[in-house]
N, C-alpha and C positions, 0 to 999 in steps of 0.2 A: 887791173881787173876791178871795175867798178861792184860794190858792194852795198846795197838799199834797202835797209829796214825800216819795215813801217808798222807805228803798234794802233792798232785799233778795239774797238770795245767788241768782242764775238759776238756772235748773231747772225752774220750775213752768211748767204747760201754760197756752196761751193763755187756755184757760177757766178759771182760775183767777186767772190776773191780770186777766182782766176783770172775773169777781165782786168781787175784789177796790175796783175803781177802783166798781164801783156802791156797794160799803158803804161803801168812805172819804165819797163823793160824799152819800149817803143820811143818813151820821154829821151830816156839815159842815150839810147843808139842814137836818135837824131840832134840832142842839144851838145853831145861831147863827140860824137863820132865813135863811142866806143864799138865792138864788135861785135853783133849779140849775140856771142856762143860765150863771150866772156862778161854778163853781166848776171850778177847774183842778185836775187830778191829774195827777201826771207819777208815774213807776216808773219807779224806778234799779235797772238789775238788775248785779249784781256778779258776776266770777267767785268760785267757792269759793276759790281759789289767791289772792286780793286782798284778802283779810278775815281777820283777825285777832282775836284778843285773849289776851291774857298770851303774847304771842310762838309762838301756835299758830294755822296759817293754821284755816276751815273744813275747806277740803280735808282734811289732815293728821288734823285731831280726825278724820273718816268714816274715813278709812284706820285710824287707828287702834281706833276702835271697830269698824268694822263687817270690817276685813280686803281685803284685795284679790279675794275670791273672793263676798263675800255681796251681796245686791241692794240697791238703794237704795230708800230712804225718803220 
């Protein structure tokens, strides 16, 4: 039973993580042959403030690209 976690930074609309969970699901059936009644997908979603890399959260890198005043992405 294939099992595929994927963490991402929260934000996106529910329709988006469920297209989502159908292409992982779609991926897994067609590249392994698994069954799709036996393939699990979990979504980890993350604050931007708990993500990192080179000692700059997500959060941080948007504020500083995009400003405190402009729209999100």
């Amino acid at each position: 039973m294939p099992l595929i976690e994927v963490t991402l930074v929260e934000g996106r609309s529910p329709a988006h993580l469920r297209a989502l969970i159908t292409a992982v699901t779609d991926a897994v059936e067609h590249s392994i042959g698994a069954p799709r009644s036996n393939i699990r997908v979990i979504l980890r979603e993350v604050p931007a403030a708990h993500w990192a890399s080179g000692d700059v959260t997500i959060e941080e890198r948007r504020n500083e690209h995009d400003g405190p005043d402009s729209p999100r992405h």
